[in-house]
DSSP file (Angstrom, degrees, kcal/mol; ACC not computed):
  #  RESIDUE AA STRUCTURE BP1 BP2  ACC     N-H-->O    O-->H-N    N-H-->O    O-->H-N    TCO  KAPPA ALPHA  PHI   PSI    X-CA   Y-CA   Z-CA
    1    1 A X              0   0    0      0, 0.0     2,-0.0     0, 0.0     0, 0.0   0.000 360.0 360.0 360.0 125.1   24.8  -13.4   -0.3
    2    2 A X        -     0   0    0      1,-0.0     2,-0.3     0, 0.0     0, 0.0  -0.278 360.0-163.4 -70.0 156.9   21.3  -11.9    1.0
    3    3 A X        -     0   0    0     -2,-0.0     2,-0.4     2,-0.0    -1,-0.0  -0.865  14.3-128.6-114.8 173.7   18.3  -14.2   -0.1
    4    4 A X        -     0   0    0     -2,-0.3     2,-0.3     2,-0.0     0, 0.0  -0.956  12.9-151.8-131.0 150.1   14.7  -13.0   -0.1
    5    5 A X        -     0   0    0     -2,-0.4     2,-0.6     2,-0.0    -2,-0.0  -0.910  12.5-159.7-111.1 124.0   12.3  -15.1    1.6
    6    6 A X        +     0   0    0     -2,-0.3     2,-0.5     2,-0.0    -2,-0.0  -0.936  14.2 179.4-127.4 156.5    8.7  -14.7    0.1
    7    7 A X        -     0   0    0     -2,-0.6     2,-0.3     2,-0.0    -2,-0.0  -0.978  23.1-123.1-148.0 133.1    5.5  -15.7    2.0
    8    8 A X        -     0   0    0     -2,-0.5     2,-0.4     2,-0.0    -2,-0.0  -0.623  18.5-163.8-105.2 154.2    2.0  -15.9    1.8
    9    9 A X        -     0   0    0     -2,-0.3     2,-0.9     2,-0.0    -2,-0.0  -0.862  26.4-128.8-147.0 130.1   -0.1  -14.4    3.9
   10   10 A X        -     0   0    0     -2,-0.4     2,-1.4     2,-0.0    -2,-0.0  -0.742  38.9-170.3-132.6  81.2   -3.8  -15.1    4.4
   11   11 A X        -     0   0    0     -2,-0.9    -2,-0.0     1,-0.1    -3,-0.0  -0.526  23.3-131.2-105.0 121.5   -5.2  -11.0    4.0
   12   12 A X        -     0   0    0     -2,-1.4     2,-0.4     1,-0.0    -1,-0.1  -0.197  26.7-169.5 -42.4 129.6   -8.9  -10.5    4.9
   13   13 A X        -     0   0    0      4,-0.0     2,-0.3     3,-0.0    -1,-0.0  -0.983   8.1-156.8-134.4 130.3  -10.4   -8.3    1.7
   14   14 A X    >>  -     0   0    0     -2,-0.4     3,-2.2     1,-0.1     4,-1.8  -0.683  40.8 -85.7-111.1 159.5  -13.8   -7.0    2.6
   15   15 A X  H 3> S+     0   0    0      1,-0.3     4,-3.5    -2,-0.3     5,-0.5   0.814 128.2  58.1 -41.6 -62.3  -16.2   -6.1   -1.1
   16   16 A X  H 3> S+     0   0    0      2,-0.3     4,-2.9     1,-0.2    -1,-0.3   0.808 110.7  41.3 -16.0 -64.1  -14.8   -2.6   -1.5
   17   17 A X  H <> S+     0   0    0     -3,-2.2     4,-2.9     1,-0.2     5,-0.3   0.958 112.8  49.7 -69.3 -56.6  -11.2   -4.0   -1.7
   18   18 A X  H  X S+     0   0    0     -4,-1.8     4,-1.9     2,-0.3    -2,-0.3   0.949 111.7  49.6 -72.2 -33.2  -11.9   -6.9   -3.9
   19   19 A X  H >X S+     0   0    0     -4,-3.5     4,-1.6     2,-0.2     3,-1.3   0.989 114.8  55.2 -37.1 -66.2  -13.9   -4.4   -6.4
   20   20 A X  H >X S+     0   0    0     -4,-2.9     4,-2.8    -5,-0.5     3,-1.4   0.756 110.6  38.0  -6.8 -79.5  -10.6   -2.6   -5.9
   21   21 A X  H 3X S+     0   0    0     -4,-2.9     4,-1.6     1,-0.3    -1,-0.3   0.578 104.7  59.8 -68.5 -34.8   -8.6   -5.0   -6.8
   22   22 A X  H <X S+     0   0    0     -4,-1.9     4,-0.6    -3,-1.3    -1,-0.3   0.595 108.3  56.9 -86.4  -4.1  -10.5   -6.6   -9.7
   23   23 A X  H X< S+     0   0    0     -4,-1.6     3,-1.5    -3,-1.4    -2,-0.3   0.889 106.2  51.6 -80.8 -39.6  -10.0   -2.7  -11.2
   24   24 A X  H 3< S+     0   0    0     -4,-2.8    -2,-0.2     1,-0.3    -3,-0.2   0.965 107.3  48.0 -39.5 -45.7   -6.4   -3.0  -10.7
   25   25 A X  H 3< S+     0   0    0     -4,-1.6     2,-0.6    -5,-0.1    21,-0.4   0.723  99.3  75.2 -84.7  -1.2   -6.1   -6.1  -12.5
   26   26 A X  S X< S-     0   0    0     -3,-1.5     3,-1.1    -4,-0.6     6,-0.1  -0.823  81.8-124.0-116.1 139.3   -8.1   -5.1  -15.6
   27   27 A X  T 3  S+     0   0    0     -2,-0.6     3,-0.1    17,-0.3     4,-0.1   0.035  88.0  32.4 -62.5 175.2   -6.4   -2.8  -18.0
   28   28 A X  T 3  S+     0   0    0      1,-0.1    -1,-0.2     2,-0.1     2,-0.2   0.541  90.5 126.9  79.3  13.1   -7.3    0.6  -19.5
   29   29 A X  S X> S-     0   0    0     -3,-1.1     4,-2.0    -6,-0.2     3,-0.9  -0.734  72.0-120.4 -89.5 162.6   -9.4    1.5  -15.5
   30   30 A X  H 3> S+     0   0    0      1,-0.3     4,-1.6     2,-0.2    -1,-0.2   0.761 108.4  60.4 -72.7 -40.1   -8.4    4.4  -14.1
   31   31 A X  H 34 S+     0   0    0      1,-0.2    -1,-0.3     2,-0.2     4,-0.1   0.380 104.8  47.7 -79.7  27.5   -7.1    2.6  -11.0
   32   32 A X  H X>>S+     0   0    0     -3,-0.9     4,-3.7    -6,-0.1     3,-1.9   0.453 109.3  59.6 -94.9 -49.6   -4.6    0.4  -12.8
   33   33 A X  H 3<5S+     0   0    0     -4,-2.0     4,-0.4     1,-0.2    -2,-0.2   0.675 109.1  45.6 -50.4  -3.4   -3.5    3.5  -14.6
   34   34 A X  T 3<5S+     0   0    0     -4,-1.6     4,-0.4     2,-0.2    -1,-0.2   0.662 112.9  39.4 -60.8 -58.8   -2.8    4.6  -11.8
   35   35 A X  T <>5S+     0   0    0     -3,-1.9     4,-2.4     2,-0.2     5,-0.4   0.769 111.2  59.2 -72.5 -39.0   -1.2    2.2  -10.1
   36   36 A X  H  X5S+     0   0    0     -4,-3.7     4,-1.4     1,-0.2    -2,-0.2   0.857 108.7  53.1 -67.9 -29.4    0.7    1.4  -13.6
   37   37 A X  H  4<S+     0   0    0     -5,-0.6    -1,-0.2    -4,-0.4    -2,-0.2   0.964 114.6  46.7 -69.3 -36.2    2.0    5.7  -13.1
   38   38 A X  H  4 S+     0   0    0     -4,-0.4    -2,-0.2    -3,-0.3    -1,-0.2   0.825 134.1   4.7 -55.8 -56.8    3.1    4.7   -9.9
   39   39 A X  H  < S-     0   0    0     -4,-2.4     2,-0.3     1,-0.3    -3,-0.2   0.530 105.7-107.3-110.3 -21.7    5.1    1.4  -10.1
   40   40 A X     <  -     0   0    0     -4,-1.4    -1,-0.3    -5,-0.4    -2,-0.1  -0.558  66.4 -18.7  99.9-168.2    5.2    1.0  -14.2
   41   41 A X        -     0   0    0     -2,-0.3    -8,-0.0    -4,-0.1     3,-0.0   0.025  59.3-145.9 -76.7 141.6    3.4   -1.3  -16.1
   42   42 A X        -     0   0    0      1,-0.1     2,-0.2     2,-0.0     3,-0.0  -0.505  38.3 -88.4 -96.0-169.2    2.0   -4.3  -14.6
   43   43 A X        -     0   0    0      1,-0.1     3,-0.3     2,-0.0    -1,-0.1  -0.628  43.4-113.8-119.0 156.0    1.8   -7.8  -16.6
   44   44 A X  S    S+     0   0    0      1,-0.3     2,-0.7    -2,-0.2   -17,-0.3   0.960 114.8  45.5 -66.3 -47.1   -2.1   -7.8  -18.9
   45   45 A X  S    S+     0   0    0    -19,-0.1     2,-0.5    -3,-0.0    -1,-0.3  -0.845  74.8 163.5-111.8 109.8   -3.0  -10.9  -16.3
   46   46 A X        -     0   0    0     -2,-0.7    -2,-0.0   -21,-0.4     2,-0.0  -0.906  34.2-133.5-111.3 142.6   -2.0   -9.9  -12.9
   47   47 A X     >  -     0   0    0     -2,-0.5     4,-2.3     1,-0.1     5,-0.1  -0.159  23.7-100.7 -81.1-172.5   -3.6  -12.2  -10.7
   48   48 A X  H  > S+     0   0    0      1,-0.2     4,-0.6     2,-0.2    -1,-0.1   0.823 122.1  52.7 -91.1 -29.5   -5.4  -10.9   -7.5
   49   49 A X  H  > S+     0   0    0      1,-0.2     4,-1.9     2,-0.2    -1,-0.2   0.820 113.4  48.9 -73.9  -7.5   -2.4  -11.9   -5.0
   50   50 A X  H  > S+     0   0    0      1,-0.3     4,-2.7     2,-0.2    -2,-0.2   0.843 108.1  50.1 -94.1 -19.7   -0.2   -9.8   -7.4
   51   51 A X  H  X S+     0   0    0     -4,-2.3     4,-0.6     2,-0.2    -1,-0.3   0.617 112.7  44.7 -86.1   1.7   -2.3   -7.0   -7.5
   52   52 A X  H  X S+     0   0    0     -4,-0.6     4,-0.5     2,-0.1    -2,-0.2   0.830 109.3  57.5-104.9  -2.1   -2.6   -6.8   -3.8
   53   53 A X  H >X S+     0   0    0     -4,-1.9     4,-1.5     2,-0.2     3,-1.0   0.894 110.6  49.1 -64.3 -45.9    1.4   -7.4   -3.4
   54   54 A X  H 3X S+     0   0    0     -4,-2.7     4,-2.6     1,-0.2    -1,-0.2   0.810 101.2  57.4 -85.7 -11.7    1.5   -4.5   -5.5
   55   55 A X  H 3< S+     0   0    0     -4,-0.6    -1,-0.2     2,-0.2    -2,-0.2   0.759 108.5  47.4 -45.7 -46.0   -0.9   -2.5   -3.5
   56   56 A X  H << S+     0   0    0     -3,-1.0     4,-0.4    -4,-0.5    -2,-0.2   0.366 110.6  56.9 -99.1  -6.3    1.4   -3.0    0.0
   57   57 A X  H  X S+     0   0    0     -4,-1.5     4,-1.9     2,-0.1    -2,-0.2   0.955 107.2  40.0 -51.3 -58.8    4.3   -2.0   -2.0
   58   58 A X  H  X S+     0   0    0     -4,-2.6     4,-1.5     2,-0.2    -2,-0.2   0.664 122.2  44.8 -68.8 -21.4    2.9    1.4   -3.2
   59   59 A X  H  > S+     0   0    0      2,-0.2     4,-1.9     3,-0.1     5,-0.3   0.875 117.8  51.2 -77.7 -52.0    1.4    1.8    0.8
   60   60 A X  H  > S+     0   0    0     -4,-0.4     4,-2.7     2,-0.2    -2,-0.2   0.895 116.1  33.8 -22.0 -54.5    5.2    0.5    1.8
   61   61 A X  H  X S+     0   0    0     -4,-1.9     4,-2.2     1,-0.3    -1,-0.2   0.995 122.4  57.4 -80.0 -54.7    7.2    3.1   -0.5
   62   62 A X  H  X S+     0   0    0     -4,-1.5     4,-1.8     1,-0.2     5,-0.3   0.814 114.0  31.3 -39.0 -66.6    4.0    5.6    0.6
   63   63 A X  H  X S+     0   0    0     -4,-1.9     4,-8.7     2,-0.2     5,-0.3   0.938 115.6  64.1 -58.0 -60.9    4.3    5.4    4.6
   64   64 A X  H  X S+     0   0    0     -4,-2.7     4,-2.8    -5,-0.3     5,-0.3   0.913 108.7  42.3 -34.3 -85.5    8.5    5.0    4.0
   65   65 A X  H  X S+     0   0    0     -4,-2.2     4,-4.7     1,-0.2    -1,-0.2   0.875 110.9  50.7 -40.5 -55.6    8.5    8.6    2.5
   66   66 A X  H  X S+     0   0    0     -4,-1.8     4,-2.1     1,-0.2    -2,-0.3   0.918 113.3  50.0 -70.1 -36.5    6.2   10.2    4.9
   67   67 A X  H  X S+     0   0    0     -4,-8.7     4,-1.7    -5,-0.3     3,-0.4   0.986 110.1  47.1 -34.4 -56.5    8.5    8.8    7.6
   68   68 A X  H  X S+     0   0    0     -4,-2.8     4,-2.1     1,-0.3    -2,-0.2   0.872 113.7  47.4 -68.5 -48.5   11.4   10.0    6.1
   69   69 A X  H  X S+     0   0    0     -4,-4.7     4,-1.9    -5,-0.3    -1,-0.3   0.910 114.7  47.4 -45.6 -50.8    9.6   13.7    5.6
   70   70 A X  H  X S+     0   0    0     -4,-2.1     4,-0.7    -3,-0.4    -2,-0.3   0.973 116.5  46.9 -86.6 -63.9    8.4   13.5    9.4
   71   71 A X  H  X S+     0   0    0     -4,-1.7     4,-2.0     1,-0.3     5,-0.3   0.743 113.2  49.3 -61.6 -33.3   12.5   12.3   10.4
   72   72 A X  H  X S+     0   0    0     -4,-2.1     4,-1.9    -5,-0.3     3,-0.3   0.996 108.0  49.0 -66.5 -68.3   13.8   15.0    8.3
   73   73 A X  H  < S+     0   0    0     -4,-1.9     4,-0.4     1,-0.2    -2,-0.2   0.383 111.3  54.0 -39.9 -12.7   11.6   17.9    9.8
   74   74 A X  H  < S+     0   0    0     -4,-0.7     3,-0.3    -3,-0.3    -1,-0.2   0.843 113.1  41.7 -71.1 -57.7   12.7   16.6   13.5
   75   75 A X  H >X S+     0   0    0     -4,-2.0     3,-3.7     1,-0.3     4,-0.8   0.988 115.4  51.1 -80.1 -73.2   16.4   16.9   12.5
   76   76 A X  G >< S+     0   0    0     -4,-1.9     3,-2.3     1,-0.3    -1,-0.3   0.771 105.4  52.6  -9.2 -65.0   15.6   20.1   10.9
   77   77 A X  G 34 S+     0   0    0     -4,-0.4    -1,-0.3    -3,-0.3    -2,-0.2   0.351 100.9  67.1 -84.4   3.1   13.8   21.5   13.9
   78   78 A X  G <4 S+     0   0    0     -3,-3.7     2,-0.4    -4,-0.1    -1,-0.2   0.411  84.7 113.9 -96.4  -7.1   17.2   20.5   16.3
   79   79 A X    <<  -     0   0    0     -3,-2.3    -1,-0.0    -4,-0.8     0, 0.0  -0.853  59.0-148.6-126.2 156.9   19.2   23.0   14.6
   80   80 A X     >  -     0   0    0     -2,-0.4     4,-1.8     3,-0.1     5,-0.2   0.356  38.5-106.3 -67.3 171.3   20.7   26.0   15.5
   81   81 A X  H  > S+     0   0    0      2,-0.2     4,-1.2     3,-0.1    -1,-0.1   0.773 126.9  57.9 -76.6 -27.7   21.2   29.1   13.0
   82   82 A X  H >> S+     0   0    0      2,-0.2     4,-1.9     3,-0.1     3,-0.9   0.983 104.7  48.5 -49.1 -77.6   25.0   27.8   13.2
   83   83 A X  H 3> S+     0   0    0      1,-0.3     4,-2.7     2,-0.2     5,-0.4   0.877 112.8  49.5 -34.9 -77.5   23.9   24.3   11.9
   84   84 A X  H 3X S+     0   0    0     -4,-1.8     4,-1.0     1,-0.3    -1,-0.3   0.682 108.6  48.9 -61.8 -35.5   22.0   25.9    9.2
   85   85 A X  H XX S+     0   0    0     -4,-1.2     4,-1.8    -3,-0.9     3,-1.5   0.988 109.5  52.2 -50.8 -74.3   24.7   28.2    8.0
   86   86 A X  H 3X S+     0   0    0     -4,-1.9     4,-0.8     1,-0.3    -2,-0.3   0.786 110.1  48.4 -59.5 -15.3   26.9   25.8    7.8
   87   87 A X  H 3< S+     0   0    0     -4,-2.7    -1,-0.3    -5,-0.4    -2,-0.2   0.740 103.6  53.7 -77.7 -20.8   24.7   23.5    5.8
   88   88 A X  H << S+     0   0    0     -3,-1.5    -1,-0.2    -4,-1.0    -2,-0.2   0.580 119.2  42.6-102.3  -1.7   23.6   25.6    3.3
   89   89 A X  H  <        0   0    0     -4,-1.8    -2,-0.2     1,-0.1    -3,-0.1   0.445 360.0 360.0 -98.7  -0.9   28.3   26.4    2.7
   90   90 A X     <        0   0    0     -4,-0.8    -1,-0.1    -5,-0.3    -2,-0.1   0.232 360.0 360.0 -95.1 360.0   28.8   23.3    3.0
């Protein structure tokens, strides 16, 4: 059985961010709707560490994809017209 470890984390936020952040946490701004289209509905008081945990989720799952895009388009670009046949009969 896996456990998750959680830890806090001391993250510089310079005025820009912490505006940021205080639109996230209050409902009906465009940047919570935003976030809330993105991850689903956040809780009416999310506090400032939760809105910036949910911030480096949505960068997480964001970076995570565009890896995955850039790893696919490598493997893609290593095959032959062979390769590619058989993958699109396969």
């Amino acid at each position: 059985m896996s456990t998750s470890t959680l830890s806090r984390k001391s993250v510089p936020v310079d005025a820009e961010m912490s505006t940021f952040t205080r639109d996230i946490r209050t409902p009906g701004t465009p940047a919570r709707e935003a976030v809330e289209g993105l991850v689903g509905p956040l809780p009416d008081h999310l506090s400032e560490a939760q809105a910036l945990s949910t911030l480096l989720n949505v960068a997480r799952d964001k970076v995570q994809e565009t890896a995955n895009a850039s790893g696919y388009a490598a493997y893609a670009a290593t095959l032959n017209e062979e390769d590619r046949a058989a993958a699109d009969h396969g």
